[in-house]
mmCIF entry with sequence, helices, sheets and N, C-alpha, C, O atoms, coordinates in Angstrom:
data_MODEL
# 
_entry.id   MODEL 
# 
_entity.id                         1 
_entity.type                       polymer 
_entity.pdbx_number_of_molecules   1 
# 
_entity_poly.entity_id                      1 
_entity_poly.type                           'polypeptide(L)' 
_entity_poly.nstd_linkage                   no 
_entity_poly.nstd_monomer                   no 
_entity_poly.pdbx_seq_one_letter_code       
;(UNK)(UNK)(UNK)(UNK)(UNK)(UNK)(UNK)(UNK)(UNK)(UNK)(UNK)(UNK)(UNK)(UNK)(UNK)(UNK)
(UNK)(UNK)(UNK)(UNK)(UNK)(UNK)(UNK)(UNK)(UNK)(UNK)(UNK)(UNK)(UNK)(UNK)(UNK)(UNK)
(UNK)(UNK)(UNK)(UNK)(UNK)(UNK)(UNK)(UNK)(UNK)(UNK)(UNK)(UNK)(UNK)(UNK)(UNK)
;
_entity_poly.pdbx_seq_one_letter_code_can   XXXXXXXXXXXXXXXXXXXXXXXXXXXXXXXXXXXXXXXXXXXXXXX 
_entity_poly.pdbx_strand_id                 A 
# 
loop_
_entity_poly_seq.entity_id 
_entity_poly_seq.num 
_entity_poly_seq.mon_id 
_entity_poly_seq.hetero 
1 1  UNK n 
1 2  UNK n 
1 3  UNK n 
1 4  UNK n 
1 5  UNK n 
1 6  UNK n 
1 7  UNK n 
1 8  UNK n 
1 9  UNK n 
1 10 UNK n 
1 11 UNK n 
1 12 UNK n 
1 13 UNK n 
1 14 UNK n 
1 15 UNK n 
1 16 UNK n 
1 17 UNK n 
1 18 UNK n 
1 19 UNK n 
1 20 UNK n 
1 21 UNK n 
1 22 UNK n 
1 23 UNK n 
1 24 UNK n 
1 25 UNK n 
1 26 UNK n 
1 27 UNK n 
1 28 UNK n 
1 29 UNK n 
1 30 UNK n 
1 31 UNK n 
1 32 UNK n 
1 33 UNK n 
1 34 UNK n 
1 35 UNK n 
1 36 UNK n 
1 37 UNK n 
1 38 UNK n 
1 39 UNK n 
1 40 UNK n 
1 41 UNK n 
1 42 UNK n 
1 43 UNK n 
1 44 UNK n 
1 45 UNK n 
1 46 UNK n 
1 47 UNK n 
# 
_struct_asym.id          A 
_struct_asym.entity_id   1 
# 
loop_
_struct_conf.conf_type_id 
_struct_conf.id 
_struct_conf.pdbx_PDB_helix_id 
_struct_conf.beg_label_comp_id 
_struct_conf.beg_label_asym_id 
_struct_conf.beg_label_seq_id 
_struct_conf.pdbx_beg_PDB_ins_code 
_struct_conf.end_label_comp_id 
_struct_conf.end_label_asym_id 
_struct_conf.end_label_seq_id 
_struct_conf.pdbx_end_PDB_ins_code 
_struct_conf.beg_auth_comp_id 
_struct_conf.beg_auth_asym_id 
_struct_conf.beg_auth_seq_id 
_struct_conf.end_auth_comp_id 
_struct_conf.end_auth_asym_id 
_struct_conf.end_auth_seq_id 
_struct_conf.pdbx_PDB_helix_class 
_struct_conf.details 
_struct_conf.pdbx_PDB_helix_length 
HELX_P HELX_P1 AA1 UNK A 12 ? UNK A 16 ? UNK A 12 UNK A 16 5 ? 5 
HELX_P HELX_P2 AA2 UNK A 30 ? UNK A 37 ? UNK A 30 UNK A 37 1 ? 8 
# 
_struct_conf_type.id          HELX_P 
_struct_conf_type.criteria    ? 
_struct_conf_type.reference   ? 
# 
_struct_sheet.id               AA1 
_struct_sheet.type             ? 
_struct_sheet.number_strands   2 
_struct_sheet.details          ? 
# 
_struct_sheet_order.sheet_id     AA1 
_struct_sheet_order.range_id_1   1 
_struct_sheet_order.range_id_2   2 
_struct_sheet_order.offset       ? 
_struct_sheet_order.sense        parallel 
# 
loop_
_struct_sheet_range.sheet_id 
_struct_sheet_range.id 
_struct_sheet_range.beg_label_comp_id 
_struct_sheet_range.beg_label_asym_id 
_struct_sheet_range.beg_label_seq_id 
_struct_sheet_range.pdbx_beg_PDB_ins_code 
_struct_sheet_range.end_label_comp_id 
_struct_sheet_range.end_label_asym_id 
_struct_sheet_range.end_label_seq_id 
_struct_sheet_range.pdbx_end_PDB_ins_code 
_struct_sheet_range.beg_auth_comp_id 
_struct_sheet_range.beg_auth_asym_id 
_struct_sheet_range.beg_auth_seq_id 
_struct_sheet_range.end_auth_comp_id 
_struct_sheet_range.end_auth_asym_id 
_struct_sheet_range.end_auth_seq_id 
AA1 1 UNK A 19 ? UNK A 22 ? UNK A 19 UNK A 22 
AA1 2 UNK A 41 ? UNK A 44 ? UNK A 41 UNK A 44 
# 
loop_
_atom_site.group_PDB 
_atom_site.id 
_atom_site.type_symbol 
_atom_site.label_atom_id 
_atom_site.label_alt_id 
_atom_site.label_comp_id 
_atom_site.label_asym_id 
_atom_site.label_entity_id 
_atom_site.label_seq_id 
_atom_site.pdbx_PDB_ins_code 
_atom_site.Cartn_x 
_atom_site.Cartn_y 
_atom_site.Cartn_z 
_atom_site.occupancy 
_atom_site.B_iso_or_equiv 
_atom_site.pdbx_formal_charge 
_atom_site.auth_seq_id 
_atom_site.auth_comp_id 
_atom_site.auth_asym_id 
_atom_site.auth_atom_id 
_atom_site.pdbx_PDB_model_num 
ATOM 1   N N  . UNK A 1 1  ? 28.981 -40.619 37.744 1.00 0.00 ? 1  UNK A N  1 
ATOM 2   C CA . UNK A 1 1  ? 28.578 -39.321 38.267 1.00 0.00 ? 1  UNK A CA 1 
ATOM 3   C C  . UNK A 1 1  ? 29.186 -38.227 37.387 1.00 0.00 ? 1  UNK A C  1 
ATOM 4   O O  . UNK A 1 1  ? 30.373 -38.211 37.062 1.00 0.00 ? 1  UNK A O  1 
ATOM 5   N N  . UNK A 1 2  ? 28.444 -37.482 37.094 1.00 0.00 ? 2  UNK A N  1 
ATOM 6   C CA . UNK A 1 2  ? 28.892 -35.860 36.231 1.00 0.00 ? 2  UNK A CA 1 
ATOM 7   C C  . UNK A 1 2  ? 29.533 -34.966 37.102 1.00 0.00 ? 2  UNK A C  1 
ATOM 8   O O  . UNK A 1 2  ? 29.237 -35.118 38.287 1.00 0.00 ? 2  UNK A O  1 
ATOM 9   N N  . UNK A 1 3  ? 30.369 -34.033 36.822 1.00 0.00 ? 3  UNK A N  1 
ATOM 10  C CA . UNK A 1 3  ? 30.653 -33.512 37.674 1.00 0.00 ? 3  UNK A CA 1 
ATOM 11  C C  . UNK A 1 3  ? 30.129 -31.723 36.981 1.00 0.00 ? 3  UNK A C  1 
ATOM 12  O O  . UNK A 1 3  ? 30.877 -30.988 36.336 1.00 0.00 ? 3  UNK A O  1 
ATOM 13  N N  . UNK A 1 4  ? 29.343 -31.557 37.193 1.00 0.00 ? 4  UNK A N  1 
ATOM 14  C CA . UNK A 1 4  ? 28.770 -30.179 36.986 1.00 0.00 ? 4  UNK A CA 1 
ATOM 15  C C  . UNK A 1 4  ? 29.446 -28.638 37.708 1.00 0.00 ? 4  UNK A C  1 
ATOM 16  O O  . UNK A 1 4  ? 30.057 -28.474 38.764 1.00 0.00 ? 4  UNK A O  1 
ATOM 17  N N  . UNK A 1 5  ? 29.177 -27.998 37.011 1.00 0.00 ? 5  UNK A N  1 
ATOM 18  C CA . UNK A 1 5  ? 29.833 -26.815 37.777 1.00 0.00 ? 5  UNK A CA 1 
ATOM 19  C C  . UNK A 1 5  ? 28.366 -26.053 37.970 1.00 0.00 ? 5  UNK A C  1 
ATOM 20  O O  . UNK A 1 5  ? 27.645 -25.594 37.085 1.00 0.00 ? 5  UNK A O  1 
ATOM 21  N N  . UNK A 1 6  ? 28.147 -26.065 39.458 1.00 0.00 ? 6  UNK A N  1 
ATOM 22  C CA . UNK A 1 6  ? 26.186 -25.113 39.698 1.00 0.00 ? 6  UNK A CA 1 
ATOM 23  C C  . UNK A 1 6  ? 26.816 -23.967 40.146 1.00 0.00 ? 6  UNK A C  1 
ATOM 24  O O  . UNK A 1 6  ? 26.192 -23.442 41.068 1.00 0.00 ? 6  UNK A O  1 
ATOM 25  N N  . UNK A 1 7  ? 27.909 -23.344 39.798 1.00 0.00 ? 7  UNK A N  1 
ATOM 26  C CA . UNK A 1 7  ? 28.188 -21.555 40.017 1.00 0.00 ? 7  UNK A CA 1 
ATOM 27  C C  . UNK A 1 7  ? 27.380 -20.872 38.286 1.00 0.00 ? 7  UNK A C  1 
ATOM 28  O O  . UNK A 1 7  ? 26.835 -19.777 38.145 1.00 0.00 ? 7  UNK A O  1 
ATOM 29  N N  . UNK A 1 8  ? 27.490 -21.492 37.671 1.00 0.00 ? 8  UNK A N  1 
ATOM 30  C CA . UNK A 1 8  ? 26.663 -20.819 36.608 1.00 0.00 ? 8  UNK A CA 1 
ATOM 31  C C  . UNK A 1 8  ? 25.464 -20.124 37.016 1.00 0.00 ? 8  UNK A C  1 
ATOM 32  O O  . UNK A 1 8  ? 25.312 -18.905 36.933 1.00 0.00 ? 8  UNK A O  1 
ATOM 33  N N  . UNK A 1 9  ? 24.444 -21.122 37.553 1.00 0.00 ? 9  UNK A N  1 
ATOM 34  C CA . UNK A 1 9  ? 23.114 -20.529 37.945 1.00 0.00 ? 9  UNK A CA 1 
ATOM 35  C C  . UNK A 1 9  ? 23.206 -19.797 38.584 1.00 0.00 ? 9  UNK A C  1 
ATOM 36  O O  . UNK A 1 9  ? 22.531 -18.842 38.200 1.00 0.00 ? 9  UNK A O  1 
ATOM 37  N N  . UNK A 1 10 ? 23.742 -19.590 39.545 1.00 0.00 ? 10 UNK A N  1 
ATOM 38  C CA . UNK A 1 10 ? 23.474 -18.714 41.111 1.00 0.00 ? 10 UNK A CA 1 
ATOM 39  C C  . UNK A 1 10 ? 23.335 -17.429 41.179 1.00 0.00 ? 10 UNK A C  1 
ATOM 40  O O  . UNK A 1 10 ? 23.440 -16.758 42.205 1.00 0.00 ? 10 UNK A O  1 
ATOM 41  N N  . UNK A 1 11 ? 22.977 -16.847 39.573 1.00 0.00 ? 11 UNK A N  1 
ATOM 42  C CA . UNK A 1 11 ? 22.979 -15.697 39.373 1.00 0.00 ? 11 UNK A CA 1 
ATOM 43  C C  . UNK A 1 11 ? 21.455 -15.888 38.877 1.00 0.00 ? 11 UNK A C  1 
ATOM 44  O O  . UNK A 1 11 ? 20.872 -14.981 39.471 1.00 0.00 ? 11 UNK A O  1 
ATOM 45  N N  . UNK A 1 12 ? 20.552 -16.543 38.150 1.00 0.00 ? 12 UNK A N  1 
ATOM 46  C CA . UNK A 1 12 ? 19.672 -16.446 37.894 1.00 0.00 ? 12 UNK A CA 1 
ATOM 47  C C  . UNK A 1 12 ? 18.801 -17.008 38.960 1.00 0.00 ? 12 UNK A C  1 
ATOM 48  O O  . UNK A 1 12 ? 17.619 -16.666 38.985 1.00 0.00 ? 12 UNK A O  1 
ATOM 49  N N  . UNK A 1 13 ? 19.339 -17.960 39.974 1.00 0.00 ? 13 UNK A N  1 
ATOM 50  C CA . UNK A 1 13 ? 18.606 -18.321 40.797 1.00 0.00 ? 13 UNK A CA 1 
ATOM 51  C C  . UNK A 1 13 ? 18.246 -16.930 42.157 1.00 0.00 ? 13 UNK A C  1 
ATOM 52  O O  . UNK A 1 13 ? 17.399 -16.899 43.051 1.00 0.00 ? 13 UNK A O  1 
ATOM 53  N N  . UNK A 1 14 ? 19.168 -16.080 41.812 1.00 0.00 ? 14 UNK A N  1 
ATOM 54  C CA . UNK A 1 14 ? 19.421 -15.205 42.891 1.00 0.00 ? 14 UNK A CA 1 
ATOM 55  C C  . UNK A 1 14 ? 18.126 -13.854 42.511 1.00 0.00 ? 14 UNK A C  1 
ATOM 56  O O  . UNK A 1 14 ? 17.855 -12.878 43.211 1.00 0.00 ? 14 UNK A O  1 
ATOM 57  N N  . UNK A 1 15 ? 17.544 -14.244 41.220 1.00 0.00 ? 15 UNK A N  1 
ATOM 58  C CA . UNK A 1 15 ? 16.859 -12.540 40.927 1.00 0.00 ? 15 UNK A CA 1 
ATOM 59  C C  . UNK A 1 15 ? 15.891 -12.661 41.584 1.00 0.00 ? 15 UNK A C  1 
ATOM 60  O O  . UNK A 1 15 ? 15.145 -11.750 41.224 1.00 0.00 ? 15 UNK A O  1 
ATOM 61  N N  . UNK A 1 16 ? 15.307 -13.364 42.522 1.00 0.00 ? 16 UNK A N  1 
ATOM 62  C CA . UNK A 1 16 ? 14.064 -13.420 43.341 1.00 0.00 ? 16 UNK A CA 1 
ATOM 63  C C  . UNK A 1 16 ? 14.602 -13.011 44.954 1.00 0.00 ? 16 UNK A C  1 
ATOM 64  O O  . UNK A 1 16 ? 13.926 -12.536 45.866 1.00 0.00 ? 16 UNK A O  1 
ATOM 65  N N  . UNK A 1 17 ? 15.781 -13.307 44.947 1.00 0.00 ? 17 UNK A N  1 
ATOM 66  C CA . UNK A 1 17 ? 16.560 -12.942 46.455 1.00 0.00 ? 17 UNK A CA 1 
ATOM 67  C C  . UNK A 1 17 ? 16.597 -11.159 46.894 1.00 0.00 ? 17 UNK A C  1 
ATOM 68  O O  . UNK A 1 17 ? 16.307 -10.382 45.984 1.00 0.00 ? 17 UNK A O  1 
ATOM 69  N N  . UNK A 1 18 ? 16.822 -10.788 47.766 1.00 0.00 ? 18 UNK A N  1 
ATOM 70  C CA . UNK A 1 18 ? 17.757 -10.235 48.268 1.00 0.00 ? 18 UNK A CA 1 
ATOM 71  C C  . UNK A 1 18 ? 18.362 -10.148 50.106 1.00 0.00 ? 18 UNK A C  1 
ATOM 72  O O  . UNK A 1 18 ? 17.726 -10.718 50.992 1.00 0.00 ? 18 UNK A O  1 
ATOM 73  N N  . UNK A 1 19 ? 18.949 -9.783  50.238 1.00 0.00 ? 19 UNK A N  1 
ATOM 74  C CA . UNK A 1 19 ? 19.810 -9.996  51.320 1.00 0.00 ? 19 UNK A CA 1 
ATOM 75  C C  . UNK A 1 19 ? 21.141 -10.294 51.363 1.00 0.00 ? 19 UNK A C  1 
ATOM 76  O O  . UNK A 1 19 ? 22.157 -9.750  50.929 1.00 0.00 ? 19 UNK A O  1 
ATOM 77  N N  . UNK A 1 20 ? 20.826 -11.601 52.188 1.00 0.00 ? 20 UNK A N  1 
ATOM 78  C CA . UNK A 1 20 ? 22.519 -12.600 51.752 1.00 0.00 ? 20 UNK A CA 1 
ATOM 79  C C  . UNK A 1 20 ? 22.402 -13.384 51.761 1.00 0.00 ? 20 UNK A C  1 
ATOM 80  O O  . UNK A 1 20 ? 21.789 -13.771 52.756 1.00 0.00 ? 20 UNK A O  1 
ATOM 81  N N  . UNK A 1 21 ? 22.868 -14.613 50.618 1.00 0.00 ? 21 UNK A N  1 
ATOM 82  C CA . UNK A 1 21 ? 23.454 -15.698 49.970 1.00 0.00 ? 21 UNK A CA 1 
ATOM 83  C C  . UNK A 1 21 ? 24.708 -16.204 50.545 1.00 0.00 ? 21 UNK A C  1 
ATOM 84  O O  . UNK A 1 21 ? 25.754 -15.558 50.488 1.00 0.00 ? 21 UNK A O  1 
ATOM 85  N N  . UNK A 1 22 ? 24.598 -17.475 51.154 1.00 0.00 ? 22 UNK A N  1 
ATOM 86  C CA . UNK A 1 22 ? 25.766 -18.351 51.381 1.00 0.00 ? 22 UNK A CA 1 
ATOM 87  C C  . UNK A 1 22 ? 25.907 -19.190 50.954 1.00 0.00 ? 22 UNK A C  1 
ATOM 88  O O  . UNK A 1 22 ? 25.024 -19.985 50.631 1.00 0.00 ? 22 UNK A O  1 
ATOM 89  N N  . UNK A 1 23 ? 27.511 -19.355 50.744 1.00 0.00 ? 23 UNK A N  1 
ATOM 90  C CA . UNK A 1 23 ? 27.492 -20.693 49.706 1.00 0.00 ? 23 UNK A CA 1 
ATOM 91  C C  . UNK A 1 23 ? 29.170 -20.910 50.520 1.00 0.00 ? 23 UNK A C  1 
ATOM 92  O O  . UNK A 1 23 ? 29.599 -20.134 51.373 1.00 0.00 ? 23 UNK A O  1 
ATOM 93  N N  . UNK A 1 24 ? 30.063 -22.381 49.901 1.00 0.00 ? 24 UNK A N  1 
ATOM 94  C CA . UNK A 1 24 ? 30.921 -22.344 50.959 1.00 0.00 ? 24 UNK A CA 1 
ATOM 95  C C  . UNK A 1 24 ? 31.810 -21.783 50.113 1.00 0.00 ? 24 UNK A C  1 
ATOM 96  O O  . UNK A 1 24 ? 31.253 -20.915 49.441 1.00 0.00 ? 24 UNK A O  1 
ATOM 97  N N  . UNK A 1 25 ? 33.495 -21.969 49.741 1.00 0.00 ? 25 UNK A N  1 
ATOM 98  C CA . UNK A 1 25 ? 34.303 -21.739 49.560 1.00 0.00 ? 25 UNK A CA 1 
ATOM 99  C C  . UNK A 1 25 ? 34.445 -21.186 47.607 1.00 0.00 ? 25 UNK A C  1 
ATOM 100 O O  . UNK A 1 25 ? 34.866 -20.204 46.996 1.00 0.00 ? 25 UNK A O  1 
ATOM 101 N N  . UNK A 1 26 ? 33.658 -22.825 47.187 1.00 0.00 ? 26 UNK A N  1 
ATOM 102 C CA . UNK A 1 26 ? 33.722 -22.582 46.055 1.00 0.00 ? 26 UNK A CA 1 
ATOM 103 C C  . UNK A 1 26 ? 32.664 -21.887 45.023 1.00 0.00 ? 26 UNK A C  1 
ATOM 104 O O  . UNK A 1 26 ? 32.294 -22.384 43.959 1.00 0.00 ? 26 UNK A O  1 
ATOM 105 N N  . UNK A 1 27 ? 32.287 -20.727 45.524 1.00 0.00 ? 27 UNK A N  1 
ATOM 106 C CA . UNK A 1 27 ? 31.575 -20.129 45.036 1.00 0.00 ? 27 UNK A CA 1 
ATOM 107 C C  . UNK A 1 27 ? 31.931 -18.471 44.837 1.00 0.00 ? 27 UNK A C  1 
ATOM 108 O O  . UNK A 1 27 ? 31.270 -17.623 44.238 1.00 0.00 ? 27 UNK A O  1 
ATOM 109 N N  . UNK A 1 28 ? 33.097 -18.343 45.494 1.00 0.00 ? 28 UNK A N  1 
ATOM 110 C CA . UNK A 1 28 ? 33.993 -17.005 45.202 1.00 0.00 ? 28 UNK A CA 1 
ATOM 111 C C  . UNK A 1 28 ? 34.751 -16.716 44.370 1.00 0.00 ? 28 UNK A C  1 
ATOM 112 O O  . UNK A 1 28 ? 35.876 -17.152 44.126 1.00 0.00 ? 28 UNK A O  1 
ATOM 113 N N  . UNK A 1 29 ? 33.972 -15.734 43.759 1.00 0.00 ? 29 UNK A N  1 
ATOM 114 C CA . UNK A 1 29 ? 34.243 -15.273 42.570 1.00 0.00 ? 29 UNK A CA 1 
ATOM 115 C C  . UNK A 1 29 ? 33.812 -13.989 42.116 1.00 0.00 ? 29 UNK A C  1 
ATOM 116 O O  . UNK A 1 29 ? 32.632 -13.710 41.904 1.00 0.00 ? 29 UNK A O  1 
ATOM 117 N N  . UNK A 1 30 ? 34.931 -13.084 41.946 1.00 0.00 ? 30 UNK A N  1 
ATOM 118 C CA . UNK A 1 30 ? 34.330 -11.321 42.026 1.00 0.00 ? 30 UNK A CA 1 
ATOM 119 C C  . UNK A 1 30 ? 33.376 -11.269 41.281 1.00 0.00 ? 30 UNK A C  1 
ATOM 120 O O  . UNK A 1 30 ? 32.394 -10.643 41.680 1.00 0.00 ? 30 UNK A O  1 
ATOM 121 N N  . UNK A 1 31 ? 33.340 -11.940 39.880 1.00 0.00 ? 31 UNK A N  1 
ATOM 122 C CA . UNK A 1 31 ? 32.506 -10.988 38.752 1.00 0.00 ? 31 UNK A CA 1 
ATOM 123 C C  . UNK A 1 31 ? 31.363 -11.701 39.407 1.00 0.00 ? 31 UNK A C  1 
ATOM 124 O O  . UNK A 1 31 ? 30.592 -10.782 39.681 1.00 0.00 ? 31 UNK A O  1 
ATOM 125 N N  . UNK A 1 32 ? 30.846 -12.766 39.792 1.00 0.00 ? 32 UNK A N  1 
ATOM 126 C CA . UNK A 1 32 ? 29.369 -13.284 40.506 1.00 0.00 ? 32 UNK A CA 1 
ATOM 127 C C  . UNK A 1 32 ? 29.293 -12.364 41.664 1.00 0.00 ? 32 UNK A C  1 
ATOM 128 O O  . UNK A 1 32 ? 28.192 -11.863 41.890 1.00 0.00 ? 32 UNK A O  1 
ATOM 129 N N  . UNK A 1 33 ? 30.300 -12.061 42.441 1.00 0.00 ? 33 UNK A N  1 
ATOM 130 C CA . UNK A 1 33 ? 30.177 -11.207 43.940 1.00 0.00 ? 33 UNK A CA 1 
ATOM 131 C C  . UNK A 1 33 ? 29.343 -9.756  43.040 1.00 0.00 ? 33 UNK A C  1 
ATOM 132 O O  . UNK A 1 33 ? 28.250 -9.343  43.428 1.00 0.00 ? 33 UNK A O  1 
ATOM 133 N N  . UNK A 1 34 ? 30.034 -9.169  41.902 1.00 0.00 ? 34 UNK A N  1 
ATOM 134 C CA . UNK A 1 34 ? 29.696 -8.333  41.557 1.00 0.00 ? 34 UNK A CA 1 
ATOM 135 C C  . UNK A 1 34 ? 28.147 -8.283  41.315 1.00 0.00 ? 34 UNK A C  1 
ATOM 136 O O  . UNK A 1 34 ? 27.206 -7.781  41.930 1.00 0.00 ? 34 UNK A O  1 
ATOM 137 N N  . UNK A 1 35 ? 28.231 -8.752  40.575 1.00 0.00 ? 35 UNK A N  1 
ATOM 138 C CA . UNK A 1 35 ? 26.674 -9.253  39.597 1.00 0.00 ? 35 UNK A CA 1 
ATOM 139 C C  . UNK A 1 35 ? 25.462 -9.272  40.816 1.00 0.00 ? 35 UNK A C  1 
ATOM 140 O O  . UNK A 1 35 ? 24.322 -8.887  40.554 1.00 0.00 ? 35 UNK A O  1 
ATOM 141 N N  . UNK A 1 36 ? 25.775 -9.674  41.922 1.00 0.00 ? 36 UNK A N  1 
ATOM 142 C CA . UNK A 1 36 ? 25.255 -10.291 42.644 1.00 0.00 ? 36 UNK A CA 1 
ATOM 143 C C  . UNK A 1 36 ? 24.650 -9.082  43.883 1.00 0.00 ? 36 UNK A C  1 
ATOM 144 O O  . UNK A 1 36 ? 23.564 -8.914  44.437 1.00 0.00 ? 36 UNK A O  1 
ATOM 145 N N  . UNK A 1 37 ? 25.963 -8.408  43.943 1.00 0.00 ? 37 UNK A N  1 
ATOM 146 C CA . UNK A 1 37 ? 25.607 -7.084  44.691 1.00 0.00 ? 37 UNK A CA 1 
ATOM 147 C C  . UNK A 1 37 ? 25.063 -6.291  43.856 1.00 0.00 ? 37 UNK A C  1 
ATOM 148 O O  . UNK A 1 37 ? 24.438 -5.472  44.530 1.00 0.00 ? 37 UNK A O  1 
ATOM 149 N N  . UNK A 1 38 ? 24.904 -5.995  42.410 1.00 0.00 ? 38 UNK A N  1 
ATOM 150 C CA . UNK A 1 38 ? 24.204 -5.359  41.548 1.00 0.00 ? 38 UNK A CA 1 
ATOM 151 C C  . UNK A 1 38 ? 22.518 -5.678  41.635 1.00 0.00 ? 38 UNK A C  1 
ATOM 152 O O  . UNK A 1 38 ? 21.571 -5.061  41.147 1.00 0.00 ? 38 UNK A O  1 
ATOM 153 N N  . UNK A 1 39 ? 22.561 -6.742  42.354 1.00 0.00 ? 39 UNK A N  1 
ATOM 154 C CA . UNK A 1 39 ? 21.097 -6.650  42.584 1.00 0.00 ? 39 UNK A CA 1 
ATOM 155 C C  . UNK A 1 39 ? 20.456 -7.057  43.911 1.00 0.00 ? 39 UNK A C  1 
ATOM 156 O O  . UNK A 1 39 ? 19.424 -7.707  44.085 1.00 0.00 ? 39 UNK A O  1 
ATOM 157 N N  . UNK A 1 40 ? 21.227 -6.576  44.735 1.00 0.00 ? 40 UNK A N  1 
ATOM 158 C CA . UNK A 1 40 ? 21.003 -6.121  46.437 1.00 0.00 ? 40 UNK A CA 1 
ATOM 159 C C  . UNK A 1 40 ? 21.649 -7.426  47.208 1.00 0.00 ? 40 UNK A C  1 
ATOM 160 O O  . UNK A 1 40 ? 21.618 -7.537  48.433 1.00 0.00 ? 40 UNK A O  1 
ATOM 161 N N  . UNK A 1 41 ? 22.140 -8.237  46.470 1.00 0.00 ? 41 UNK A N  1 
ATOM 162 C CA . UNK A 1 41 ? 22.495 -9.514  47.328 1.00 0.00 ? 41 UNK A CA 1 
ATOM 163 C C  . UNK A 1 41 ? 23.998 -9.454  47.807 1.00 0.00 ? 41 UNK A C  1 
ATOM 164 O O  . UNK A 1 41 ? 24.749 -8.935  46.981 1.00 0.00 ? 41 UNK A O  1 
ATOM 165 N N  . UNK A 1 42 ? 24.646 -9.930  49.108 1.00 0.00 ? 42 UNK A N  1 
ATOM 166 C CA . UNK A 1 42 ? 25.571 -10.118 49.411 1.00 0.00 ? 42 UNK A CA 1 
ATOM 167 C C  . UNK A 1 42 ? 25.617 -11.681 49.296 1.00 0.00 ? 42 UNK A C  1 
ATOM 168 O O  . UNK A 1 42 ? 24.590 -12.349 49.415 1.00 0.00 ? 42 UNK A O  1 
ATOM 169 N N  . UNK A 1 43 ? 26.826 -12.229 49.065 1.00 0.00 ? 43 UNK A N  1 
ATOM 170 C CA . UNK A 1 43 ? 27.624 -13.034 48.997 1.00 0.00 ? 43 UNK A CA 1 
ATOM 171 C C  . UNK A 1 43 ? 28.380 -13.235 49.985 1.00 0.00 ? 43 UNK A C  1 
ATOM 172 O O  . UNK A 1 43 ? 29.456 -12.660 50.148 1.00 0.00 ? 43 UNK A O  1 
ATOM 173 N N  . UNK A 1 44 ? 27.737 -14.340 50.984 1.00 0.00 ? 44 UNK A N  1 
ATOM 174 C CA . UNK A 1 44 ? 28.959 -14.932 52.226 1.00 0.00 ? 44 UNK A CA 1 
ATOM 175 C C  . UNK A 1 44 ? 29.227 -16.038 51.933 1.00 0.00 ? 44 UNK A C  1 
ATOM 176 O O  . UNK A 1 44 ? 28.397 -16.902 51.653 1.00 0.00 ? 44 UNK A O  1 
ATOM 177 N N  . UNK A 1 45 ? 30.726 -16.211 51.958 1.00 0.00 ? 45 UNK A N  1 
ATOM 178 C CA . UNK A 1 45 ? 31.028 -17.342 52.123 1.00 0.00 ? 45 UNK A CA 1 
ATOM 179 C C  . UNK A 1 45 ? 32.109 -17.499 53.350 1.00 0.00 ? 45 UNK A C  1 
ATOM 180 O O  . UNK A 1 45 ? 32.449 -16.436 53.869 1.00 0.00 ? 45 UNK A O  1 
ATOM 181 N N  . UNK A 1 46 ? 32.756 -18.850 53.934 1.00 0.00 ? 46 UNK A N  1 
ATOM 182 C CA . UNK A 1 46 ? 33.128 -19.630 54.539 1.00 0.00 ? 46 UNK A CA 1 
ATOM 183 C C  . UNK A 1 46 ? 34.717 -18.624 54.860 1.00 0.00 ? 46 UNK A C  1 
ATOM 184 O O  . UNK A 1 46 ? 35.162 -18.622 56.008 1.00 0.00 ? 46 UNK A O  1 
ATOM 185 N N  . UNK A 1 47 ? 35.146 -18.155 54.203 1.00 0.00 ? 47 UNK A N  1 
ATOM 186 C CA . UNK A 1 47 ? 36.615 -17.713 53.909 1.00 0.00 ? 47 UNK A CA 1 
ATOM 187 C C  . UNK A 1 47 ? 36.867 -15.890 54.179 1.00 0.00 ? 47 UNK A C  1 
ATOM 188 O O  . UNK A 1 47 ? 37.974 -15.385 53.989 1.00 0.00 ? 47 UNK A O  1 
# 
């Protein structure tokens, strides 16, 4: 098994979104929180 890191995408997967995005713990991370609210999306997570 690979162990991949899928926080890369979640910024390109997100340009069709807006609202809010949940993801659990390991997906917090300001500069994505940032990026992310830069294009109407909030970021919830678990914490």
């Amino acid at each position: 098994m690979v162990n991949v890191d899928d926080r890369n995408p979640v910024s390109e997967m997100a340009d069709e979104l807006w609202g809010r995005l949940y993801g659990d713990k390991g997906y917090i991370s300001s500069p994505l929180g940032r990026e992310l609210a830069d294009k109407g999306v909030i970021l919830i997570t678990g914490v």
